[in-house]
C-alpha positions as CSV (number, residue, x, y, z in Angstrom):
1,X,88.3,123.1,101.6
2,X,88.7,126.2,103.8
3,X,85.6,128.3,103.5
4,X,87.6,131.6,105.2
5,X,90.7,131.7,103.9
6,X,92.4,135.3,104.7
7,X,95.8,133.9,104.1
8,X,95.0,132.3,100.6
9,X,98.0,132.8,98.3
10,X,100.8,133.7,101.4
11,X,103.7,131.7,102.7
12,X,104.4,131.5,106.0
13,X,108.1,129.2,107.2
14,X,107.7,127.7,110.8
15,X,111.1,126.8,111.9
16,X,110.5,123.4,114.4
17,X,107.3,123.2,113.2
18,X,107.0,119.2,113.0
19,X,105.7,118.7,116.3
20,X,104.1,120.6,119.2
21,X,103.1,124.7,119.1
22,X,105.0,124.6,115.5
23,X,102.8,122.0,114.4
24,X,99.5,123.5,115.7
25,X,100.8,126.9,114.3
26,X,100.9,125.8,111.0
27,X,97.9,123.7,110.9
28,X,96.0,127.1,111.8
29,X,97.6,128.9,109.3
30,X,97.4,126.4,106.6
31,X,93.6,126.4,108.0
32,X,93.1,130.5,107.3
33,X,94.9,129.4,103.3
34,X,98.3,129.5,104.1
35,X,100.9,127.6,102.1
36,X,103.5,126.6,105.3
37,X,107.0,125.7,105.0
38,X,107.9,123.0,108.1
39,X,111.2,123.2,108.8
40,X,113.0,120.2,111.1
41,X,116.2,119.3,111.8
42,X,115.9,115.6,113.2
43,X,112.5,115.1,113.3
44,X,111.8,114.1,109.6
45,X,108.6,111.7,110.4
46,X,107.3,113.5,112.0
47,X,107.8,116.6,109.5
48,X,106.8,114.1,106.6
49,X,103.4,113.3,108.1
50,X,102.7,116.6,108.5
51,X,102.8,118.1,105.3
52,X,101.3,114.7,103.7
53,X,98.1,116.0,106.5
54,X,98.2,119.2,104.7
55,X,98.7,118.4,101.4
56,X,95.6,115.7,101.9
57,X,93.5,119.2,102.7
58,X,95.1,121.1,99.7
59,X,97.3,119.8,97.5
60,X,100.6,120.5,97.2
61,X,100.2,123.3,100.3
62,X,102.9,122.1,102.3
63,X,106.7,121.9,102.0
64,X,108.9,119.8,104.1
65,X,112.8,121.4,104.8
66,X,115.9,120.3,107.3
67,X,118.1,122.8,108.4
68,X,120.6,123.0,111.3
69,X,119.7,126.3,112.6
70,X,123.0,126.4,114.6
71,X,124.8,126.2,111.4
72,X,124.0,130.4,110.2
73,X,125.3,130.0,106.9
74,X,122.5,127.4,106.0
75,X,119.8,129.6,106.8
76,X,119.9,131.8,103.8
77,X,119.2,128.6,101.6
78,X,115.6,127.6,104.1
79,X,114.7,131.2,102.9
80,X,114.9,130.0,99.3
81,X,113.4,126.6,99.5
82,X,110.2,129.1,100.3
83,X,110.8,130.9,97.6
84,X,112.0,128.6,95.5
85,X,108.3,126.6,96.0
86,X,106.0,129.0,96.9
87,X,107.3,132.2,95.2
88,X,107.1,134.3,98.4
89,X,107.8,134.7,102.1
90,X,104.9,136.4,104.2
91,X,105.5,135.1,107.3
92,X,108.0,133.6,109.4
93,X,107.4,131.7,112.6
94,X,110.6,131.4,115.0
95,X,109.6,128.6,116.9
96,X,111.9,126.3,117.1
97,X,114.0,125.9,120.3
98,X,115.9,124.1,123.0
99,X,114.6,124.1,126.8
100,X,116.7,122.2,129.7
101,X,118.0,123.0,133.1
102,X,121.3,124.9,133.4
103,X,122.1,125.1,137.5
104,X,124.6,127.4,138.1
105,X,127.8,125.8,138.7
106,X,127.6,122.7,136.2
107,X,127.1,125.2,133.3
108,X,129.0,124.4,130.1
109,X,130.3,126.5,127.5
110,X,128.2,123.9,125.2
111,X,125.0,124.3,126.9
112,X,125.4,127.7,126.3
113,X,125.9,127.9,122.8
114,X,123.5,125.9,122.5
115,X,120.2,127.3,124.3
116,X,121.6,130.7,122.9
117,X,122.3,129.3,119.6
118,X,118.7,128.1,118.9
119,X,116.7,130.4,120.9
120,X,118.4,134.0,119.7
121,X,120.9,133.3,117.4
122,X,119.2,131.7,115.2
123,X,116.0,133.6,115.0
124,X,118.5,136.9,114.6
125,X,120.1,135.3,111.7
126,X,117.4,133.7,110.3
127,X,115.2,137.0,110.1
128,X,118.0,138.6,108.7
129,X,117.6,136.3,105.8
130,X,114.1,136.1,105.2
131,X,114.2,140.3,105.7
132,X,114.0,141.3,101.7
133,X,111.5,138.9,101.0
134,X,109.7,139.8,103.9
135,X,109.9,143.7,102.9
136,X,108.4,143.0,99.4
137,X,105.5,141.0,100.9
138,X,105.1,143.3,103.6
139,X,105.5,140.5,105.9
140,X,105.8,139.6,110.0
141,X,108.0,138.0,111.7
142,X,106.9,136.0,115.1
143,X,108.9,135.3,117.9
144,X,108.0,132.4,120.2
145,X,109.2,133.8,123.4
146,X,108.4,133.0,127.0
147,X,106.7,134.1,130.5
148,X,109.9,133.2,131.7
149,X,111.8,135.4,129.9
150,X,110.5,138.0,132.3
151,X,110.3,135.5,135.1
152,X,113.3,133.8,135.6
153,X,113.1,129.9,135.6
154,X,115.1,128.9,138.8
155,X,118.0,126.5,137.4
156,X,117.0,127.4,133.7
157,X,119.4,130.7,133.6
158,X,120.9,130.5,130.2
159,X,117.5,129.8,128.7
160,X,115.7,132.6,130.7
161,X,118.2,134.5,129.6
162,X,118.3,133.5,126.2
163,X,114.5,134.2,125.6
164,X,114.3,137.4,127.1
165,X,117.6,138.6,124.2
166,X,114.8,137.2,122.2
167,X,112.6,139.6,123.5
168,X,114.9,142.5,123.1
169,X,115.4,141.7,119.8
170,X,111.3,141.5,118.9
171,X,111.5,144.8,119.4
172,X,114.9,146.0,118.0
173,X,114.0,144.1,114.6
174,X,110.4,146.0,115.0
175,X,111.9,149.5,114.5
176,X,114.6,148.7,112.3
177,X,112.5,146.7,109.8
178,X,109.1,148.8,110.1
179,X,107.2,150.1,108.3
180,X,107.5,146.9,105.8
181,X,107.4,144.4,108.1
182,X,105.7,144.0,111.6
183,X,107.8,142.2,114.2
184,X,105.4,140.7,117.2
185,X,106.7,137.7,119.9
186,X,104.0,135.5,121.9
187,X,105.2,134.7,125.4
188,X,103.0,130.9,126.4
189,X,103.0,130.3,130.1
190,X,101.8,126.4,130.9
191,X,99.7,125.1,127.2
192,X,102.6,122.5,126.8
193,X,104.0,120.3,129.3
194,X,108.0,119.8,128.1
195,X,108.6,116.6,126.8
196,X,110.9,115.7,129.8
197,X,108.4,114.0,132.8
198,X,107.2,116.5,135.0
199,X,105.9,115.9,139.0
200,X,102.1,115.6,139.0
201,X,102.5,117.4,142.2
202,X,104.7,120.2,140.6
203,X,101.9,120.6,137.6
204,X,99.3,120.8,140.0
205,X,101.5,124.0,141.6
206,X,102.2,125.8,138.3
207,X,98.2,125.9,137.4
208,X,97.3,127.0,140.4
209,X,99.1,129.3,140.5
210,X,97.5,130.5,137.0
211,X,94.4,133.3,137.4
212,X,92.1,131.1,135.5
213,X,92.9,128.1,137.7
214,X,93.8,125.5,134.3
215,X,96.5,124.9,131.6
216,X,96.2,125.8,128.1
217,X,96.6,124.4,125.4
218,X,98.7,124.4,121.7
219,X,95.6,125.6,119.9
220,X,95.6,128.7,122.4
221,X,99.0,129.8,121.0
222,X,98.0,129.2,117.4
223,X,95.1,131.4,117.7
224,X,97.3,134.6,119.2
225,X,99.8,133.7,115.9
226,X,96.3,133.6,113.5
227,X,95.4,136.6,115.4
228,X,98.6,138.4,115.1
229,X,99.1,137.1,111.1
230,X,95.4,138.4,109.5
231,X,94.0,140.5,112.8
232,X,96.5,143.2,113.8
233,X,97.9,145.5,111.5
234,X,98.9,148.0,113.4
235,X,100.9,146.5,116.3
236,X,104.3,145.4,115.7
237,X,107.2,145.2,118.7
238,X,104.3,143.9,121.2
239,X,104.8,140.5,122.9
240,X,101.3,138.9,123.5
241,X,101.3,137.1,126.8
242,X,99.2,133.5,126.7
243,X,99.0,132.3,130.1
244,X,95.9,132.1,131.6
245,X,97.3,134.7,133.7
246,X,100.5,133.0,135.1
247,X,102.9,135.8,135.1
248,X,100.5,138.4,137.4
C-alpha cells in the first residue's frame, strides 16, 4: 500500500500505455494513488497484465480500454469508460504513437496519415473530448513529444514533423483551455531504444553525443510526468526536455 499517495482519489487515462513510457507512466502514477485507465489498441496482453499488476497493489485501481485512435469518433466513448469507472478524469497522458522512417521520395499518402494520425491528430481530438471533464477536475493534459521535434530526425520527416504540430498544439491547447486545465508536453531524447534493431555502433554515437555521456531510462520520463501531475502548478504550455542533454 502506497504510504505517499498525492494522487489518491484522481484518474488519470494513458493512451498506449500497455507497454514502454505508457506503462512506466502509469505504474508511477498509480504509485503516487492514481486510479489509471490503459488504453491499447492491439496490444491486449500486454494491457491485461498490466492492470491485473495494479489491481494486485490496489484493488480494482486499474481499467483496461481498446480504442483505434485513428478512428476520432471513438474517442469520445475512451473518455467515458473513465468516467463511467472511475467517476472523473484528472489527467490524461497522450502517449501513444507511431515512429518509422519516411525518406523523402518513397513517402506515401498512408504513412502520412498515419504518423500524423496518431501523433497529432489524435491527441487534438482526443483532448478535445476529455476537455469538460478535465475543466471540472481542473485537470492536465500531457503531451509525449520529442527532442526531435526540434531536431529533425534525418529520413523521419513526417514524424519530426508530426511531433513538433504536437508541440504547437501543447501550447495552443495551454491558452485556450487555462485557467482550468494546465497543458504541459515532455520531449525524451535516448531512455528508450525503438523496438526496431538499432546498430550497436549507432547507439554508442547517439549517447555520446549526450552531455551526461549515458542513456536514460523509462522511469526518467515517469518521474518528469509525476513531477508535472502533483509538483507544478503553475507551469502549463512548457515542454520539459529529458535528455541527458542531447539536444544542446
Amino acid at each position: 500500500m502506497e504510504t505517499h499517495s498525492p494522487l489518491a482519489g484522481r484518474c488519470v487515462l494513458v493512451t498506449g500505455g500497455a507497454k514502454r513510457l505508457g506503462a512506466a507512466i502509469g505504474r508511477r502514477l498509480h504509485e503516487a494513488g492514481a486510479d489509471v485507465v490503459v488504453h491499447f489498441h492491439r496490444s491486449r496482453p500486454a494491457a491485461d497484465s498490466l492492470v491485473a499488476e495494479l489491481d494486485a497493489r490496489r484493488a480494482g485501481s486499474a481499467l483496461a480500454v481498446p480504442c483505434d485512435l485513428h478512428d476520432v469518433e471513438q474517442l469520445p466513448a475512451l473518455v467515458a469508460a473513465a468516467l463511467g469507472r472511475f467517476g472523473r478524469l484528472d489527467v490524461l497522458v497522450n502517449n501513444a504513437s507511431t515512429f518509422y522512417p519516411t525518406p523523402l521520395g518513397s513517402i506515401t499518402p498512408a504513412q502520412f496519415d498515419d504518423l500524423v494520425g496518431t501523433n497529432l491528430r489524435a491527441p487534438l481530438f482526443l483532448s478535445q473530448a476529455a476537455a469538460p471533464a478535465l475543466r471540472e477536475s481542473q485537470g492536465l493534459i500531457i503531451n509525449m513529444v520529442d527532442i526531435h521535434a526540434q531536431r529533425p530526425l534525418r529520413d523521419h520527416a513526417v514524424y519530426s514533423a508530426a511531433k513538433a504540430g504536437l508541440v504547437s498544439l501543447t501550447r495552443s491547447l495551454a491558452r485556450e483551455l487555462g485557467p482550468g486545465i494546465r497543458v504541459n508536453a515532455i520531449a525524451p531524447g535516448p531512455v528508450l531504444w525503438p523496438e526496431r534493431d538499432l546498430d550497436a555502433a549507432l547507439k554508442a554515437e547517439i549517447i555520446d553525443k549526450t552531455a551526461l555521456k549515458r542513456s536514460g531510462s523509462p522511469d526518467d520520463i515517469a518521474g518528469a510526468a509525476l513531477f508535472l501531475t502533483t509538483g507544478a502548478p503553475y507551469v502549463t504550455g512548457q515542454v520539459i526536455t529529458v535528455d541527458g542533454g542531447r539536444s544542446l
